[in-house]
N, C-alpha and C positions, 0 to 999 in steps of 0.2 A: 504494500500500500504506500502510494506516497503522498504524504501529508504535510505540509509544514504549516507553520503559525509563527507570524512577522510583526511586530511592530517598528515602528520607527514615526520620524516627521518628514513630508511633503518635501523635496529638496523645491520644486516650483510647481505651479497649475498641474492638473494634468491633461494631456491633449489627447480630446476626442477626432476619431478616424473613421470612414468610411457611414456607412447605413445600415448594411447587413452582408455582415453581423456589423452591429457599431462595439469600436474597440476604443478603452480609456489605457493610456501608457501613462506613468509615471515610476517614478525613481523614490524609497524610501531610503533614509539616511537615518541608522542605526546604530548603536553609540553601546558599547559594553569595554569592562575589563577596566569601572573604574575602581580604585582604592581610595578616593577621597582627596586624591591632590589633584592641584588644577592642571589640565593638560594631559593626563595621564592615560583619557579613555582612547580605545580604539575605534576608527570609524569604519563600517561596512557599510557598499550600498546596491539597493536591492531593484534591480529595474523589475517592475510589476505590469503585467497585462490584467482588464478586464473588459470582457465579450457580452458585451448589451447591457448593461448597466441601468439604474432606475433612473428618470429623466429627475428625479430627487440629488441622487447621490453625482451625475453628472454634472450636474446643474455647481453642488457644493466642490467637488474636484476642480473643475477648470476654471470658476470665480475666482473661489477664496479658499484654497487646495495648498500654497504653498504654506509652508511651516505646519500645518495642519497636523495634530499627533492622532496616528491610527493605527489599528490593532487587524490584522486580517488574515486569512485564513484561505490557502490552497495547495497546489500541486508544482513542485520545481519540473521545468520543461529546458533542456538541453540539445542545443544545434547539433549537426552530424560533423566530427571534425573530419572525416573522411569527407565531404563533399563540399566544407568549406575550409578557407584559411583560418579562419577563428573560431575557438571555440567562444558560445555567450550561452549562458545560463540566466535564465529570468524566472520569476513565480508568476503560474498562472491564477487567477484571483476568483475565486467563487463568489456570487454575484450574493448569495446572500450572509456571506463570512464578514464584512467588513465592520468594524466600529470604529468609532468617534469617539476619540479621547480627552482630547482638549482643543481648546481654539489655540490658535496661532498665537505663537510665544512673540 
């Protein structure tokens, strides 16, 4: 099974694409490994796809999306490196996984 569970905040907006399927892209910026001193945390960042989206949650993504802390919940999807130059790994986002953490710091 594969399942992951993400949070982080909004690096910016996120961009809605195409009709159908309409897809929302955005990148979360997730901060662990700190001990309490400044400067100390690690940053990961997590580019996210989600496939048809509520015209609610769209609507809040690509307004007022950036900095945004949220919590969500899907499936890591990896490129074929045999048939490209790079490998990229992204989470694919379940439409009804997402929360809302906080507003924009």
């Amino acid at each position: 099974m594969n399942v992951c569970i993400v949070s982080g905040r909004l690096l910016k907006n996120a961009v809605a694409r195409g009709t159908e399927p309409k897809t929302l892209t955005f990148t979360l910026e997730n901060r662990y490994g700190s001990n309490g001193s400044e400067g100390s945390d690690k940053v990961t960042y997590v580019p996210c796809v989600m496939f048809n989206p509520t015209p609610e949650i769209e609507a809040l993504l690509t307004t007022q999306g950036q900095n945004l802390q949220v919590e969500l919940e899907g499936r890591i999807m990896g490129s074929n490196p045999e048939k490209e130059r790079r490998f990229n790994t992204e989470v694919i986002v379940r439409n009804k996984s997402l929360a809302i953490l906080g507003p924009p710091a």
